[in-house]
Structures are given as C-alpha cells and as structure tokens.
C-alpha positions in Angstrom: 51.3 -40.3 -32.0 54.5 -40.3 -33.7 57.7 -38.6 -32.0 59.7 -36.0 -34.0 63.6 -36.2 -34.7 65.8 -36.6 -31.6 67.7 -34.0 -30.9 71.6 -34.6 -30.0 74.0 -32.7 -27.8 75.7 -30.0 -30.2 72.4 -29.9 -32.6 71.1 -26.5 -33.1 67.3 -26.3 -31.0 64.5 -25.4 -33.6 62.8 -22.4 -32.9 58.9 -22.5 -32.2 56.1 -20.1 -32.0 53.3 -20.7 -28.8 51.1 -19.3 -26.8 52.4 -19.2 -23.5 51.0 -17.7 -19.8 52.6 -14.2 -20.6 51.3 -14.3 -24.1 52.6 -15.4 -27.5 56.7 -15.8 -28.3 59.0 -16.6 -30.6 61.3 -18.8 -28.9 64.5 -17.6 -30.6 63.3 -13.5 -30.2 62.3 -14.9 -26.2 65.8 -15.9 -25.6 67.8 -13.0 -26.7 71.6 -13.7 -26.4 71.1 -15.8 -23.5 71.2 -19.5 -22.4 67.8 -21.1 -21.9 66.4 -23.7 -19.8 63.3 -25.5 -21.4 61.7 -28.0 -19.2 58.4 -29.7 -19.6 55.5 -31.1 -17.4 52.7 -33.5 -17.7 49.7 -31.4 -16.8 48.5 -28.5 -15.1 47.4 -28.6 -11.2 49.4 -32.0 -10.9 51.6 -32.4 -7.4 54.8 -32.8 -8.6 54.6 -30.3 -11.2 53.5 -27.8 -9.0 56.4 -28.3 -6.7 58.6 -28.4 -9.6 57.8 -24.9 -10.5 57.8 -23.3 -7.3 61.3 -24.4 -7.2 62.2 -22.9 -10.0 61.0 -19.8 -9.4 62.5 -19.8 -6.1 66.0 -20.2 -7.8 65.2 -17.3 -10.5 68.1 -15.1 -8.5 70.4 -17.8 -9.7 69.4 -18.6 -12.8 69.7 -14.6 -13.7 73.2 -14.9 -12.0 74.4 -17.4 -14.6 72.2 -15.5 -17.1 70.1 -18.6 -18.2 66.0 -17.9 -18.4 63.8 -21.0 -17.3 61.0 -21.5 -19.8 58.2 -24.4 -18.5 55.9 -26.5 -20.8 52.7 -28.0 -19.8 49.7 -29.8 -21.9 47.4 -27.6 -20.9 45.7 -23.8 -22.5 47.5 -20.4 -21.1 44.4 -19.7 -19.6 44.5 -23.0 -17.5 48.3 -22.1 -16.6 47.4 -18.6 -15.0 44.2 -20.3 -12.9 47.3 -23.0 -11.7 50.0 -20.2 -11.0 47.8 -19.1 -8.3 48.5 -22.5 -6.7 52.3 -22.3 -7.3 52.7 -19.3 -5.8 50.5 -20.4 -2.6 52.3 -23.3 -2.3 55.7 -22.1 -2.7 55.0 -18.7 -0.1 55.8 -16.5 -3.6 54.6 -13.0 -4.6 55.2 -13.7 -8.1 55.8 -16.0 -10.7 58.3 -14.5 -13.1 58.6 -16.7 -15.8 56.6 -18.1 -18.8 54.8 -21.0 -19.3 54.2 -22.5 -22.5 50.4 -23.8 -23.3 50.8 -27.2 -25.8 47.2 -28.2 -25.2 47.6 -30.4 -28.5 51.1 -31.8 -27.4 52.3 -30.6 -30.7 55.5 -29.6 -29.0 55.9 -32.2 -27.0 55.9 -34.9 -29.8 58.4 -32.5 -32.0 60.9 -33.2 -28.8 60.3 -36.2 -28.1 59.1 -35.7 -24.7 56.6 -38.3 -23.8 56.3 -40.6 -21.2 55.0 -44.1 -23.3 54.7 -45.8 -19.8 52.4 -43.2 -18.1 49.1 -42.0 -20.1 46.3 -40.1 -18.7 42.5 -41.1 -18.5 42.0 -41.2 -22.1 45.1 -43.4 -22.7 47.5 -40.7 -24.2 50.7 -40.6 -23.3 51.6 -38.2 -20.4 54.5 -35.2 -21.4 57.7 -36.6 -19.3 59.9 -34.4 -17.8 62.4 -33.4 -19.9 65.3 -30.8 -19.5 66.6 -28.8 -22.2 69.6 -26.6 -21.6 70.1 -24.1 -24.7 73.1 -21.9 -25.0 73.3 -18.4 -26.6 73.9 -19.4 -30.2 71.0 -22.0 -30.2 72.9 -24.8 -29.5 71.3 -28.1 -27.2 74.1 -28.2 -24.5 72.3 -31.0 -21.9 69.0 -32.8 -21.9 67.5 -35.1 -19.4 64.5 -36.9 -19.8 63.1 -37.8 -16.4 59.5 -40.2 -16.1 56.3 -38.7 -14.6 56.8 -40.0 -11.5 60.2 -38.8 -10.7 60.4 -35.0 -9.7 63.4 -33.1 -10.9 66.7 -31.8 -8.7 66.9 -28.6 -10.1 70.2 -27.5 -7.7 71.7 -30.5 -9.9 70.8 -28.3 -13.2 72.5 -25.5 -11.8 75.4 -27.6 -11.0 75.1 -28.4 -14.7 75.1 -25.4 -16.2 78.1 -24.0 -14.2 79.9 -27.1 -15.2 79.1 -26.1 -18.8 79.8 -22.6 -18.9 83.2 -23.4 -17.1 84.5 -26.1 -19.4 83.7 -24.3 -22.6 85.8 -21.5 -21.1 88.9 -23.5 -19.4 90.4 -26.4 -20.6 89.0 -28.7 -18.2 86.4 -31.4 -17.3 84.2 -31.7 -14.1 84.4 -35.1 -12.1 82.0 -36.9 -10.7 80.1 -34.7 -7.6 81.5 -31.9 -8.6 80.4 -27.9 -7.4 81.2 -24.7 -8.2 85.1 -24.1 -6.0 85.7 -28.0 -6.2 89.1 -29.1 -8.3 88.8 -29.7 -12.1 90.5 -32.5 -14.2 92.6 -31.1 -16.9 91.6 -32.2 -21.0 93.5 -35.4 -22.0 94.2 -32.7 -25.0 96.2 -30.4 -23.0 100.0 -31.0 -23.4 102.1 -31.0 -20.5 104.4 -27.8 -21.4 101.3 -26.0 -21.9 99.9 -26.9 -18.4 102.1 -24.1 -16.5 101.0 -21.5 -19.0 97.5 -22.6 -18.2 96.9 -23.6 -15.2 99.1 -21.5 -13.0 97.6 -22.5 -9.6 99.7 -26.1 -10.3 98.8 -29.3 -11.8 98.5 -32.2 -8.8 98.8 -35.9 -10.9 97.1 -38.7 -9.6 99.3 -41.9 -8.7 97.1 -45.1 -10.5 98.6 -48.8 -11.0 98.3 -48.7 -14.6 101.3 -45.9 -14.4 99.3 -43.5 -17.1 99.6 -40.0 -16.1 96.6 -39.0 -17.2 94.6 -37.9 -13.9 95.3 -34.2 -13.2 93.9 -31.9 -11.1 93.7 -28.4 -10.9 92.2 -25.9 -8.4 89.2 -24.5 -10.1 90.0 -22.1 -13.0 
C-alpha cells in the first residue's frame, strides 16, 4: 500500500470529500473560516480509541473557545461509527457526541496522509491507521502534526496547549519555551530588535544571565 506525499508544516492541507457519521462533507466547506483539528484512529470499538474520543468530546467547550472543530478518522463504514458512538458516550457519562467522524473503510485517506502504523497491522496483515494529529488553520494551512503509534493514546490537554501556543505566536512576536501554558512568560523572537522591545512589549523585557555572555534569552510576561 503505498503512502501519499508528506505533508510539511506551512503546506496547504488538500481538501477531501467522505462520508462521515453526520453524513457526507467537503472538508474545506466543513471547516468554514475556522482552525481544524483532524485526528485519526485505527478502528472502530478499539480501547484506546474509544477513550480518545470521549475526551475529545469532553473538551468540545474548549475547542469552541479557541474556535478550532475536532474532526476524527477511523477505518471503519459511518454506519459502524454511529453503532460505536453509543459506546463513547457510555463510556465517557455523555449525552451527546457533537462532532463528526470520518468513515475511510478503504484507508484511502489514510494512505493520502501518510497515517499508517507499518509496525502494527490487523488480522489480515494490513497496516493499522496510527494516530495522527493534524492541526489546520483558517486559510488551509498544516500548522502542527503528530504522528503517535497504535499503542500510545494521545494527551489531548497537550493539543490545546498547542494550539494556544500557535494562535499566540502568530499574533505576538514571541516563542513558547519548553512546558509552557496559557499565563506562563514568553521568550521574545531573536528577530525583534532591542529599541523595538519597549514599543512591544510594554510589561518589560527580563534578560537571562548565560556564560556564553549572548543576550539573547528574554522574557516577557505573556502578551
């Protein structure tokens, strides 16, 4: 089964037509003008999976917040997805189950994104769907992808984290260090000149004292 192109931060995500548990979409229309998150799962009424999206639709008050709609994947037919939904919901104590799930029964989407797992195959050999991450902004664009293996359940307060990071630094001119959350300081661009800082960052600029004697660790409170 040959993988498609892979896709690189900054490329523009193709759209796709599929069938999907709410019905057929056009990917692009589906989106609107807002961020997407596109994540993908092995199989339908699997363990991890199903905690996986009972997570997620825990957390779709916050994904609304930050105006980013979760879209799942799974190798299995719509009609499979709405029996398994049923399960999600039980397991996860939810009254509904507000987002869509796409049906790629042939795993013709899954090999367009690359988003098989070689190491783990199912009973007949083929290569299980990994879970993948795909964070899409407003004008198309790939801004993050992870690619996690079958076995390995995904942190989705860690995507959030990721997407605020984004949406802040494409705003401010400022990175994220390591652990950081929303409120936390922010290291100002290498690209921001020093008599710019006070126009920019008027909360102060605190520079971080290093043997090498480069001043080129700077924090800022949180634009």
């Amino acid at each position: 089964m040959e993988s498609g192109k892979a896709l690189n931060i900054g490329d523009t995500f193709p759209n796709f037509q599929a069938e999907t548990s709410t019905g057929k979409i056009d990917f692009y229309d589906w989106m609107e003008k807002s961020w997407a998150i596109l994540f993908s799962h092995p199989a339908d009424y699997t363990p991890v999976c199903t905690t996986e999206l009972s997570r997620v639709a825990a957390l779709l008050p916050e994904f609304a917040k930050r105006d980013v709609k979760p879209i799942a994947l799974s190798c299995d037919s719509a009609e499979s997805h709405l029996g398994w939904i049923e399960d999600i919901k039980a397991y996860g104590k939810l009254t509904s189950f507000d987002y869509p799930i796409i049906a790629d029964k042939k795993r013709e989407l899954a090999v367009k994104f690359n988003m098989l797992d070689k190491d783990e195959v199912n009973m007949e050999g083929i290569p299980l769907t990994c879970r993948a991450v795909f964070i899409i902004d407003n004008n198309k664009k790939l801004r993050l992808s992870l690619l996690y293996p079958a076995t390995t359940g995904r942190n989705f307060d860690e995507i959030l984290r990721c997407i605020d990071s984004l949406k802040l630094t494409q705003e401010k001119s400022v990175a994220t260090p390591a652990d950081w959350k929303q409120g936390d300081p922010c290291m100002v661009l290498p690209t921001v000149k020093t008599e710019n800082i006070p126009k920019l960052f008027p909360a102060g600029v605190t520079i971080v004292t290093v043997p090498s004697g480069k001043e080129y660790l700077r924090k800022t409170p949180q634009p």
